[in-house]
C-alpha positions in Angstrom: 0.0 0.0 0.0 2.6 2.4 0.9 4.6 1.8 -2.4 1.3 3.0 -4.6 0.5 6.1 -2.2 4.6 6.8 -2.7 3.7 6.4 -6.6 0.7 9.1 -6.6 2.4 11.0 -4.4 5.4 11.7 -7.1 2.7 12.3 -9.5 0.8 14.5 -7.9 3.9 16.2 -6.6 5.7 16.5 -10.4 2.5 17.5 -12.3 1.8 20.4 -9.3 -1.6 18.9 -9.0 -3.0 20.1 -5.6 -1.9 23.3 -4.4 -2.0 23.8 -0.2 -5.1 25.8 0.5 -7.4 24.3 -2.6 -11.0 23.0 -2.1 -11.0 19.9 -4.2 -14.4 18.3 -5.1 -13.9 14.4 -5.7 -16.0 13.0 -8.8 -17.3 9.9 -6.6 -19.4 7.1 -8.0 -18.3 4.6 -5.5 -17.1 2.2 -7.6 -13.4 1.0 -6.7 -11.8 3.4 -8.9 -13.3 6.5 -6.9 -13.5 5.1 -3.5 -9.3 4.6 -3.5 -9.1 8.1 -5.0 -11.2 9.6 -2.3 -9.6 7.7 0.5 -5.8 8.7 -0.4 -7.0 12.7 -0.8 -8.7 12.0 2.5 -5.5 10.3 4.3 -3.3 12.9 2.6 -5.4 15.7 3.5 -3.2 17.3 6.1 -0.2 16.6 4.0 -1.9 18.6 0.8 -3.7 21.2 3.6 -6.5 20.9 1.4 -10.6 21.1 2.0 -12.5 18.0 0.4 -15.9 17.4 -0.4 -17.5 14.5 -3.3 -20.4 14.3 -5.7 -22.3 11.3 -7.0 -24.0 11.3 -9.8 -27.6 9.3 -10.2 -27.6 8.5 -13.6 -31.3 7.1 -13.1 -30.3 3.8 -15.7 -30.0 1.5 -13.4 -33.2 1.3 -10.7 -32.7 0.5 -7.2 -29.4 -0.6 -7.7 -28.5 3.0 -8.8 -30.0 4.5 -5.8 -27.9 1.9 -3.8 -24.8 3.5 -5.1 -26.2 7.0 -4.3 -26.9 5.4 -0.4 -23.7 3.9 -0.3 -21.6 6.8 -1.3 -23.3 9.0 1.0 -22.8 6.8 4.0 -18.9 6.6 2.8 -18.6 10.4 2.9 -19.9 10.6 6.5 -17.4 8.1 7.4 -14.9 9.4 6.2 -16.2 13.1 6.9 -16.3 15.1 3.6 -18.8 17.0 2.4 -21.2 15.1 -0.1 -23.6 16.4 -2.7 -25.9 14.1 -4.8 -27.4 15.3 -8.2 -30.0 13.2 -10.3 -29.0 13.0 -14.2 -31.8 12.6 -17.1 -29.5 11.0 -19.2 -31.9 8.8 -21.1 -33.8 12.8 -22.1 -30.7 14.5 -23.0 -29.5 11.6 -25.3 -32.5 11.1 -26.9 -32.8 15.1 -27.6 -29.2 15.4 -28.9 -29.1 12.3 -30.6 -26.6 11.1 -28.8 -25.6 7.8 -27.2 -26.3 7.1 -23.8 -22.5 7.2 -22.9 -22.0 10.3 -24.3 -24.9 11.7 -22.6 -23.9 10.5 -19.3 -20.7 12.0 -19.8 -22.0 15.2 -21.0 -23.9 15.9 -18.0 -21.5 14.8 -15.6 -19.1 17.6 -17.0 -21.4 20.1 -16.9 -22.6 19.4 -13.3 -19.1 19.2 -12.2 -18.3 22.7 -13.6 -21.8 24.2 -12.1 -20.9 22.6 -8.2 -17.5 24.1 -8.6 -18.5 27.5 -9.5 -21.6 27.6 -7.1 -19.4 26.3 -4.2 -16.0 27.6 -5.0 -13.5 24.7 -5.5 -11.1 25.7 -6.8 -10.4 21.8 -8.6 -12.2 18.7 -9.5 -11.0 15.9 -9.3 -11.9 12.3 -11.4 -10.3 9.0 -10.5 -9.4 7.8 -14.1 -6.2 5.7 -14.1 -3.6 4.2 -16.1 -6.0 1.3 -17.7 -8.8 4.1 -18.2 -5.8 5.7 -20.6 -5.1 2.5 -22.0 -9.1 2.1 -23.1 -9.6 5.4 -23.9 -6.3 5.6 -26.4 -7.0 2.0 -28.0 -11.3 3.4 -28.9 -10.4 6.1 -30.6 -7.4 4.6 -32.5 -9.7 1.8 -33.3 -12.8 4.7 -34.0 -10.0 7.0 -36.4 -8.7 9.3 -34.6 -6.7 12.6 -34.7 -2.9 12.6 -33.2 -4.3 14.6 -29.9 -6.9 11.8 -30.0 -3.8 8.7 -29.5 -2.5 11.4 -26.6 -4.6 9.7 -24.0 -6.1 10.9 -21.3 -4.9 14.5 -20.2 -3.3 14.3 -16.6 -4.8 18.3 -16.3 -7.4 19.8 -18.5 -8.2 23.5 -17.1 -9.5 22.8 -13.4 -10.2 19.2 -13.5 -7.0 16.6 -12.1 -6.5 13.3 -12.5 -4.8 12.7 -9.5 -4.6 8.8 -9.6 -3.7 8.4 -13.9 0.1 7.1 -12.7 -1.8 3.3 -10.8 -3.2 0.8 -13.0 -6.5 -0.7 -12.1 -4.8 -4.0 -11.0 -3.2 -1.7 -8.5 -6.3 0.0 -6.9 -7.9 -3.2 -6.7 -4.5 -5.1 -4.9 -4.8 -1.5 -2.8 -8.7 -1.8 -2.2 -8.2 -5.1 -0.8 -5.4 -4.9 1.8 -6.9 -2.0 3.3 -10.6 -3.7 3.7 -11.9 -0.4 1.8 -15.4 -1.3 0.7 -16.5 -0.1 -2.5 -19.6 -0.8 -5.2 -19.7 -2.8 -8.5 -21.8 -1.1 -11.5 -23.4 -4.4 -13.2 -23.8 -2.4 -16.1 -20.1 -2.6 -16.2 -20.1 -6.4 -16.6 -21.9 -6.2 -20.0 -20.3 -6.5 -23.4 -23.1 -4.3 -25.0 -20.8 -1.1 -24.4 -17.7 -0.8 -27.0 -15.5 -0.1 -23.7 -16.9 -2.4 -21.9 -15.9 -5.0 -24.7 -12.5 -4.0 -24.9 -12.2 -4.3 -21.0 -13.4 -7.8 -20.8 -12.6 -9.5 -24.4 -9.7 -7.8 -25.8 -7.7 -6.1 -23.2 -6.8 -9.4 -21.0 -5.9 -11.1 -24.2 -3.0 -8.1 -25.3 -1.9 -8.0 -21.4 -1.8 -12.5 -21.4 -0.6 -12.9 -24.9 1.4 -9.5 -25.4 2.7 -7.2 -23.1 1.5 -7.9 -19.3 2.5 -4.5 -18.4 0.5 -2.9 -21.7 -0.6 0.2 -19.6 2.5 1.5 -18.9 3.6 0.9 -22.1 0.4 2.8 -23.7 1.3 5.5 -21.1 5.1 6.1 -22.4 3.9 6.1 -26.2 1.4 8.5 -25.2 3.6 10.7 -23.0 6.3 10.5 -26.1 3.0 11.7 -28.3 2.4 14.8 -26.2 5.7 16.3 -26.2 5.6 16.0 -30.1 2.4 17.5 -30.0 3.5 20.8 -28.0 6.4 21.1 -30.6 3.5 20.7 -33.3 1.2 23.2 -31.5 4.1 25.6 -31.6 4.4 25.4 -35.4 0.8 25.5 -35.9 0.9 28.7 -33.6 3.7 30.0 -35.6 2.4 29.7 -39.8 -1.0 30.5 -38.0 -0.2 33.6 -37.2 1.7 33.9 -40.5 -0.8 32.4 -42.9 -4.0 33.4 -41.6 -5.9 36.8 -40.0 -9.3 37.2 -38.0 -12.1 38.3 -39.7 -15.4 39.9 -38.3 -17.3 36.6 -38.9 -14.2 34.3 -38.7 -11.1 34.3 -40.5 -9.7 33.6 -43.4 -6.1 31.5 -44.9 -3.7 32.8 -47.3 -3.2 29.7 -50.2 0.1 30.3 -50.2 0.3 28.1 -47.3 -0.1 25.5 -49.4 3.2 26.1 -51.1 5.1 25.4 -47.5 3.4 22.4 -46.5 2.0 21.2 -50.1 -1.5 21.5 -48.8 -3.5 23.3 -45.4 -2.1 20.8 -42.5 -5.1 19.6 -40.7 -3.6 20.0 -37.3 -3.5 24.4 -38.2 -7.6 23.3 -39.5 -8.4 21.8 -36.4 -6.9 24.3 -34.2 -8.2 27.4 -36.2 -12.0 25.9 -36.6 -12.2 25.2 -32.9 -10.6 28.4 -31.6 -13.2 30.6 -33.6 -16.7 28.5 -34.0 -16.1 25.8 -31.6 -16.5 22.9 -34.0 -15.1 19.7 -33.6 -12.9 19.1 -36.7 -13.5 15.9 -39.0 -11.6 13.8 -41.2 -13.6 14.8 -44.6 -13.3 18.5 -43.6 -9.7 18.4 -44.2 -10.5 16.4 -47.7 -13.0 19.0 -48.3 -11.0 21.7 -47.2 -8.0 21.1 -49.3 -10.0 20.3 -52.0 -11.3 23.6 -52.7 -7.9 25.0 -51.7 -6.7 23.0 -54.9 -9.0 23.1 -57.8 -12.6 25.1 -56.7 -12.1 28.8 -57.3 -15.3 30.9 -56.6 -16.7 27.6 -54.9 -17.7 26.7 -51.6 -18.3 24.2 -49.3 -20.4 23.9 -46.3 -19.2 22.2 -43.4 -22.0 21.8 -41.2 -22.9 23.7 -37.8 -23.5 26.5 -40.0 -19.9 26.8 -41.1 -19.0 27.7 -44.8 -15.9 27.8 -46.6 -15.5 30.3 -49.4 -12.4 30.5 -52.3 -11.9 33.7 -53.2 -8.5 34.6 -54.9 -5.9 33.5 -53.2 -7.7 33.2 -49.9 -9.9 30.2 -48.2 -12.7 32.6 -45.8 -14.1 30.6 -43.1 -17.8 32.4 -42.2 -20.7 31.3 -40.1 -23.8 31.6 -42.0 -25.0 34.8 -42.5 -28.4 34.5 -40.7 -26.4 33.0 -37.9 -24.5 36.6 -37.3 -26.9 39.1 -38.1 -28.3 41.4 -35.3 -27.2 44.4 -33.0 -26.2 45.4 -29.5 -26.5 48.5 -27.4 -22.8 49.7 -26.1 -23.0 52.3 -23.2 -20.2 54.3 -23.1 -16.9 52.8 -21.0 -18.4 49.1 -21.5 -18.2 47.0 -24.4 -19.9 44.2 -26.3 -19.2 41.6 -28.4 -21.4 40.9 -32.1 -20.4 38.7 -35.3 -17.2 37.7 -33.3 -16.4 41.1 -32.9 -15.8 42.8 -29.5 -15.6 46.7 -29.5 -14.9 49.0 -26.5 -15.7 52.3 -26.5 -13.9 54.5 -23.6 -13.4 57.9 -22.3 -10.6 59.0 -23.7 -7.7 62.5 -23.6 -7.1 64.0 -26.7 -3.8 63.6 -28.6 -1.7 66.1 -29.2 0.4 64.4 -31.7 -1.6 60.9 -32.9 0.0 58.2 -34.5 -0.6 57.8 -38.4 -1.4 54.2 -38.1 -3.1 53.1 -34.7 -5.6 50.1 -33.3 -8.0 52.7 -32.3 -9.9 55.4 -33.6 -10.4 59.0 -31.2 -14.0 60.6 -31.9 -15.5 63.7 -30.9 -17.7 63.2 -27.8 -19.3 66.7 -28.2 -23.1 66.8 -28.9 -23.8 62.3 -28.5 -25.5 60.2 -26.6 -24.1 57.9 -24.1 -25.6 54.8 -25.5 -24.5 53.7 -28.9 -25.9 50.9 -31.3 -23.5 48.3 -33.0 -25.1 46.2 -35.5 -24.4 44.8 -39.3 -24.8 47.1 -41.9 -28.2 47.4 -44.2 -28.3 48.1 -47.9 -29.5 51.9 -47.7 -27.0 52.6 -45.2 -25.6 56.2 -45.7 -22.6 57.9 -43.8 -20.2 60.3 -44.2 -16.8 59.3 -44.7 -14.0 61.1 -43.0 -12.1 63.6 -45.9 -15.1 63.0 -47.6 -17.5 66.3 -48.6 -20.3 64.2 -48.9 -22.3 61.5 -47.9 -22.0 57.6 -49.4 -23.6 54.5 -49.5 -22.5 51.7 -47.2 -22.1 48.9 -49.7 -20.0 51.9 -52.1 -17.8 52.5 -49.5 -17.3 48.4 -49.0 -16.8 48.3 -52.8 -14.5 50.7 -52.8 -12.5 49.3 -50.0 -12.3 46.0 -51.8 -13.3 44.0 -48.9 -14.2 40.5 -50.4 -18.3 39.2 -50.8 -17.6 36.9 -48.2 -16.9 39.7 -45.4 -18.4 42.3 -46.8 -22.0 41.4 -46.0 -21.3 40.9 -42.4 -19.6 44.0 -41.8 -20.7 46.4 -38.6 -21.1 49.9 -38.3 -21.6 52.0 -35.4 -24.5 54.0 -34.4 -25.0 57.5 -32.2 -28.5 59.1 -32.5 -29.5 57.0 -35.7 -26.5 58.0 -37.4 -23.3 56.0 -38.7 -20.4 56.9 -37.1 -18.1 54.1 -38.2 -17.6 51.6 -40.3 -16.0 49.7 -38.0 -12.6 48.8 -38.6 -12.4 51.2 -41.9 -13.4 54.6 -41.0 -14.9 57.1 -39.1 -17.4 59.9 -40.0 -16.5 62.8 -40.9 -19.2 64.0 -38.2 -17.4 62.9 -35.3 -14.1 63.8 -36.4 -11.8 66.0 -33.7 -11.6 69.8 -34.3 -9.4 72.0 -32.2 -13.1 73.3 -30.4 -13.4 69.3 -29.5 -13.8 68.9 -25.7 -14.7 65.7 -25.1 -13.4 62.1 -26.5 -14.5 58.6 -27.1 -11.5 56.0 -28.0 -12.9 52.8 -30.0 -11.3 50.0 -30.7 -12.1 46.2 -31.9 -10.5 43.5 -29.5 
């Protein structure tokens, strides 16, 4: 026993897991796997100066023998004295809503529970009790599902605020562990069936590899996929690198010079993935990047749609990546010294000192203060939209003034302009009116700028 608390204790120690002074909520299902996580934060409690409490989760699958888990892990808590919660999931309505299975449901509303507790209660951690076999499962799935490189990583030892404390013991381990001590703990019979794809690979495949193969196949699956993740920060750095190189944010999502192309001999998936995530949250697939590089190649003036609303347009020597126009259409009211965020677009607009010598080329624009309103209105521009430029006697059309600026069909019908007593005070991003512009009888300012 003492050997295996030595081992986490490294772990936690060398991955700066637990910080002194942290509330940690425990992910606690009372199965083995949590029960031996719980009990070694609770025995190591003084050591960590940390404040414990646990959570079980009622999935409401499995009858009365669900609601004996729920008893159970209560009754362990008391023992051992941390503070338990108990929350009821409707997996079987969320799956069947989403279309999703009931795994991925379960999962799905375990997360966001766990991230609701925390906030509401102030932990500043949550911790789950997956282990060194868990990784070994989880890596095999999604290499046997087709999987991305991040996807053969395994099973991240820290992701944000959650910690997985007990990822360096196999389950072999926890159970030897488990055993010694006397520590009770409950079995999930759903667990025993084959019906589940992990559940097969647990009990068919998995003792086969460790009888016939390797006998110590999680650590080995552990080293390959700790070898994986230091290629994959060196690869996140290059993405980082030609991404900011290649590609620039646009009002309704950004767009990638071809020229890439000519440094890789097509648009890497990993840059894709990264980029299509970081600005619409979409979960990058295999035929996106055949799609992708596709149109990249042979489509110019074509599209393709993506799904979730996402389109990708060729234009020149650029690939734009746009949500759906419907999807980004609307408007926002901006007091002045807040800001607000529309099409992807945040803008701030401050009180600001006047310059005495402004820069030529700056991230901001300085407006006249004298004789508007507080409140402003940010929203996409409308054909019949006039202004008047800045240098410019009179007034112009919107679209002209688009036109004229050359910004591409794909943008251009997204773009947002600001709005002070029903007037158009800036394009945003392009120019200000002429209206607003400072004079030498100016006495009050406004600063905008886009973040």
């Amino acid at each position: 026993m003492k050997k295996t608390e030595e081992k986490i204790i490294r772990f936690i120690d060398a991955h700066k897991l637990i910080e002194k002074g942290e509330r940690v909520l425990v992910a606690f299902s009372g199965g083995p796997d949590s029960v031996f996580a719980l009990h070694f934060l609770k025995k190591f409690q003084k050591k960590y100066k940390i404040e414990l409490a646990a959570v079980h989760f009622n999935h409401q699958l499995r009858g009365k023998e669900a609601d004996a888990d729920e008893k159970f892990a209560k009754e362990f808590c008391e023992k051992l004295g941390v503070e338990f919660f108990s929350v009821k999931l409707n997996v079987k309505k969320l799956a069947k809503a989403k279309k999703l299975s009931i795994e991925e449901a379960a999962r799905k509303l375990r997360y966001q529970n766990l991230e609701k507790l925390c906030k509401q209660n102030l932990f500043h951690k949550i911790a789950t009790a997956h282990n060194l076999s868990d990784n070994t499962e989880t890596v095999l799935i999604n290499l046997l599902s087709g999987t991305s490189a991040a996807g053969l990583s395994g099973i991240p030892v820290v992701r944000g605020n959650i910690i997985r404390p007990v990822l360096c013991v196999t389950k072999q381990e926890i159970l030897e562990y488990l055993e010694k001590g006397r520590i009770a703990f409950r079995i999930d019979t759903s667990n025993l069936s084959d019906d589940f794809k992990r559940n097969f690979l647990r009990n068919r495949i998995l003792p086969l590899l460790r009888g016939k193969i390797n006998p110590a196949l999680d650590e080995a699956v552990y080293r390959t996929t700790s070898n994986l993740k230091s290629q994959l920060t060196v690869n996140e750095k290059v993405v980082n690198h030609f991404s900011n190189e290649f590609t620039r944010k646009k009002a309704n999502g950004f767009e990638i010079r071809l020229n890439l192309a000519e440094v890789f001999g097509e648009i890497p998936g990993e840059l894709l993935k990264t980029l299509l995530e970081k600005n619409f949250d979409y979960e990058f697939k295999h035929e996106d990047y055949a799609k992708i590089n596709s149109l990249a190649k042979n489509h110019k003036g074509k599209k393709v749609n993506l799904g979730s609303g996402i389109t990708v347009i060729r234009e020149k020597e650029l690939l734009c990546f746009q949500k759906d126009e419907s999807s980004l259409t609307g408007e926002v009211e901006i007091p002045a010294g807040k800001k607000a965020k529309l099409c992807g677009v945040t803008i701030s607009i401050q009180k600001a000192e006047i310059e005495a010598n402004p820069a030529k080329k700056k991230a901001y624009e300085l407006i006249s203060a004298d004789g508007l309103d507080e409140k402003f209105l940010l929203r996409t521009w409308k054909h019949g939209d006039i202004f008047k430029p800045l240098g410019f006697k009179g007034t112009k059309k919107v679209s002209d003034f688009l036109t004229d600026a050359k910004i591409p069909s794909s943008e251009k019908k997204n773009r947002l302009v600001l709005l002070n007593r029903n007037k158009i005070i800036w394009v945003v991003g392009l120019r200000i009116s002429d209206e607003v512009k400072i004079t030498n009888k100016t006495k009050r300012v406004y600063k905008l700028w886009t973040i």
